[in-house]
N, C-alpha and C positions, 0 to 999 in steps of 0.2 A: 408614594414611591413610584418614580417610574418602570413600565411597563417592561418588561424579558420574556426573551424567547430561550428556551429548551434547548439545547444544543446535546447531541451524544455520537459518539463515533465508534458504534459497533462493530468490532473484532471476533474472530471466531474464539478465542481466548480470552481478551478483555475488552473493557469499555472504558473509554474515553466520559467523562459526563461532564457540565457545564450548564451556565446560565450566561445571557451576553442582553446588554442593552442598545442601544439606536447604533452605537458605532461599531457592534458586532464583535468588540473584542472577547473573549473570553472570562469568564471569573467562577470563583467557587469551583472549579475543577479539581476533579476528583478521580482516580483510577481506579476499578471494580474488577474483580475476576469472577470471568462470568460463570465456575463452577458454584460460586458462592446463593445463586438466583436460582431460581427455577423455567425463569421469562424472562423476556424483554419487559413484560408490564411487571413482573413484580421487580425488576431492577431499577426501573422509572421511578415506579410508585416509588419506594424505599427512598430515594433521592429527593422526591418533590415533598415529601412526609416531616424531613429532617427541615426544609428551607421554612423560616420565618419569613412575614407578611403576605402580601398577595402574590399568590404564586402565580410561575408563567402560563398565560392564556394560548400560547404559540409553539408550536415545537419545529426544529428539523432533526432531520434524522442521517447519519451515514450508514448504511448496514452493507455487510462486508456477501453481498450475493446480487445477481440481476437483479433489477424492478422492472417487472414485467405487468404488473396489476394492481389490483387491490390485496391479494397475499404474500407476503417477503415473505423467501426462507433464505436465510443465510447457507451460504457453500459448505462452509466447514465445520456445521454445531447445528448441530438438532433444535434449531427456534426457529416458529416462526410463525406470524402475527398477520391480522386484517388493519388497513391501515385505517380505514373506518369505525370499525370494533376497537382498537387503540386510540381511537379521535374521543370517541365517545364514553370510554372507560377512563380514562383521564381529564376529560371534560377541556380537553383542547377547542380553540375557535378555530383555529387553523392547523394542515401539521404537512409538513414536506417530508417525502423520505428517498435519498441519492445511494444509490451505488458509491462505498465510500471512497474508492478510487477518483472517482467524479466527483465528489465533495471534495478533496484532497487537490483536485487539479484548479476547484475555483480558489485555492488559497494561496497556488501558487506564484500568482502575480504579489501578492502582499510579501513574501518572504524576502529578506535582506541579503548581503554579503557575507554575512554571519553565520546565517542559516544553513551553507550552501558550503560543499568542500567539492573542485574543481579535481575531476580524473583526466590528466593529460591539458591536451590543450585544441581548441577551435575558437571558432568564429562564429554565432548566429546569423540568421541569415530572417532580417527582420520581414516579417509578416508572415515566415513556412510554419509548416507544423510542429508541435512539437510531443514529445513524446515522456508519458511518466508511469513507468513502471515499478516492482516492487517486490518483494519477498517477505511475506510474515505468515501468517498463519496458511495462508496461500500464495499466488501470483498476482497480484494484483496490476491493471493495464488501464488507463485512459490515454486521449487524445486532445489534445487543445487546439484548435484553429482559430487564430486570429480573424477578426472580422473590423469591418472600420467601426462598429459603434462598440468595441470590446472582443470581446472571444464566442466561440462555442464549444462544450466539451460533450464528447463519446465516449460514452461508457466500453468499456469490452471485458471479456473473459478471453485472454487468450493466455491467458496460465493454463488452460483445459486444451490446449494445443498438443502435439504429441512428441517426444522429446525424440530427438536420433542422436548417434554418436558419431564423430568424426574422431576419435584418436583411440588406443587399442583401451587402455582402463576407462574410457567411455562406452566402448563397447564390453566391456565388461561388467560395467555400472548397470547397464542397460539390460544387458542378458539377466544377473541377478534379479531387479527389478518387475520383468517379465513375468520371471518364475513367481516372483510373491503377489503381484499386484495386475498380470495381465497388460494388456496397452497401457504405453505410459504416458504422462500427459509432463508438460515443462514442471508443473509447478509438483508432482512429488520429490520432484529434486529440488528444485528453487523455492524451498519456503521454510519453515522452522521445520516442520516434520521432515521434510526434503535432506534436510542437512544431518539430521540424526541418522536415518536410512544411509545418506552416502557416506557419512565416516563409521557407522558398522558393518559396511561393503569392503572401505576399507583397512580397516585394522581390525576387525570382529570384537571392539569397543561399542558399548551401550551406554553413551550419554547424552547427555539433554543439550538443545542446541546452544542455549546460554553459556555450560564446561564448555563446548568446543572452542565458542568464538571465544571465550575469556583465556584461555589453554594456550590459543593460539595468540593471543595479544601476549601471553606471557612468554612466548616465542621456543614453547613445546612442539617440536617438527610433528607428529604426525596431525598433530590436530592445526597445525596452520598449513600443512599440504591437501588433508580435507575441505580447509575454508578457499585454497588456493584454487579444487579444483570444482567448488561451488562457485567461486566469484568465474573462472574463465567458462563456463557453460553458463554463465549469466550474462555474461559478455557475448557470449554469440549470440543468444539469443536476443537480444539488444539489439543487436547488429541487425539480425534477421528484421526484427519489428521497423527500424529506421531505416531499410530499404523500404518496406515493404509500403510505409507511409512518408516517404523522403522526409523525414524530421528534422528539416536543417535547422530550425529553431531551439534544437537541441534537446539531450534525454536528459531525464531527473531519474534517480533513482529514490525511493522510496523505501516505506516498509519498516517494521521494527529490525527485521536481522539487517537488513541495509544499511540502517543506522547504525546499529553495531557495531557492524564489520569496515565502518568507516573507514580507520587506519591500519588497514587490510587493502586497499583498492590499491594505488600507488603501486606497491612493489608486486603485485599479485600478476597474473597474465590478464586481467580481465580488458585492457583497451585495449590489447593485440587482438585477442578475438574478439571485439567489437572490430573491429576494422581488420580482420584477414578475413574478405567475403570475396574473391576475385571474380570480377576484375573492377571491385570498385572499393578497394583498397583506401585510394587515394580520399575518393567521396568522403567515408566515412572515416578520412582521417578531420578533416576540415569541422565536423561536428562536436559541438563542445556537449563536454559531459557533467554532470554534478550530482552529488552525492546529498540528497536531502537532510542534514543532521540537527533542524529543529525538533524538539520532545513530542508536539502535538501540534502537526500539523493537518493534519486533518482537523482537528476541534477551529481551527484556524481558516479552514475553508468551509466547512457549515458552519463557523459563525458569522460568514458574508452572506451563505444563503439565509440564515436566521436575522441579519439585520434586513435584507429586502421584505421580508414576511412581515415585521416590526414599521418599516418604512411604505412600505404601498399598504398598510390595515389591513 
């Protein structure tokens, strides 16, 4: 049998898992909630336990927090692992582990027409930055810089940025916020938890961000004026980040609630506040925007890093 690499795309909720051979595609994928583990290793193990023949010698890894070292702790879930003591407990020969934002951004040059739902309309602007953000369990942010022998990507955490309010029920949003949680950062609003918080701010409703967004596809007013007023404070902030890196290359939105809330974007406010930043309005009208709506895209971007690891031995 030929040789596979180990592919998972750790979430602070679930995982992603996989096996990929020399062309990096994906197979054997499988979704795990990670309340079900007690570890990262005992969620591998259990994976690699179940596969018949020679198991993968290689792993990569997306995990949903900085890599800063040889210790990952993931942002939003109590795990977190030596990447050495993980090489050697699973008897890897090799093993990479990405910020999964940054695994997510090398997938997506491989992504189709398909893949992809366009909010509004622009132009790219071949070789600028471009810009992939996200909302799921957190904030998720990388950067893509084109370069002539391919790309570079940067990682960031700027979901842990601090969220302000420009309109009076943002300032309200905000103040509430305050009170429970002290300084607020973007992503307690912009993420699955973000979203339950702002629609029991406002309707004093306690449901899961899944009811909202499905509530609101079912075209239930409060809960799609909730998603309305998640999607335009995602839009600013957007906005803010594609100043901030001139992302004429364009944003990608990400993320499980992003996916979601796909057929939410369109009618929502969210490309007016992307593009009401005065006085560059206009700027950030010319920027094309899209709405990431492949299943597992991430598993799709470490499975490129998992075919280099496979490809260079």
């Amino acid at each position: 049998m030929a040789p596979t690499v180990l592919l998972a795309d750790i979430g602070g909720t679930t995982t992603r898992i996989a096996r990929a051979g020399v062309d990096g595609v994906p197979f054997d994928i499988r979704l795990e909630t990670n309340d079900s583990y007690g570890s990262i290793e005992d969620l591998l193990r259990t994976y690699l336990e179940s596969l018949g023949g020679e198991p993968p010698r290689c792993a990569a890894l997306a995990v949903a927090g900085p890599i800063d070292g040889d210790t990952v702790r993931l942002t939003n879930r109590n795990w977190r692992f030596s990447t050495e003591g993980l090489t050697r407990e699973l008897s890897f020969l090799r093993l990479t582990v990405l910020n999964d934002f940054e695994a997510f951004a090398h997938g997506l040059p491989l992504l189709t027409r398909d893949d992809l739902l366009e909010v509004g309309t622009g132009r790219r602007v071949a070789g600028a930055p471009m810009l992939l953000s996200g909302p799921g369990t957190g904030l998720g942010t990388a950067l893509i810089l084109p370069r002539e022998d391919g790309y570079e990507v940067l990682p960031s955490e700027a979901g842990h940025m601090r969220l302000g309010a420009v309109t009076t029920d943002e300032a309200r949003i905000v103040a509430h916020l305050v009170r429970d949680l002290g300084p607020v950062a973007v992503e307690h609003v912009l993420s699955g938890p973000g979203l339950v918080r702002l629609h029991r701010i406002l309707s004093g409703e306690q449901l899961s961000s899944h009811a909202i967004i499905k509530a609101a596809l079912d075209g239930q007013r409060q809960e799609k004026e909730s998603c309305h007023i998640f999607l335009r404070l995602l839009g600013r902030v957007l906005g803010d980040l594609a100043l901030a890196f001139d992302a004429k290359g364009g944003v990608y939105v990400g993320g499980g609630i992003g996916r979601a809330m796909a057929p939410l974007f369109t009618e929502s406010p969210f490309r007016t506040a992307f593009e009401e930043h005065p006085p560059y309005l206009d700027r950030l009208s010319l920027i094309p925007i899209h709405v990431v709506t492949h299943a597992t895209p991430g598993l799709i971007g470490i499975g490129e890093i998992g075919r280099r690891l496979l490809v260079d031995g």
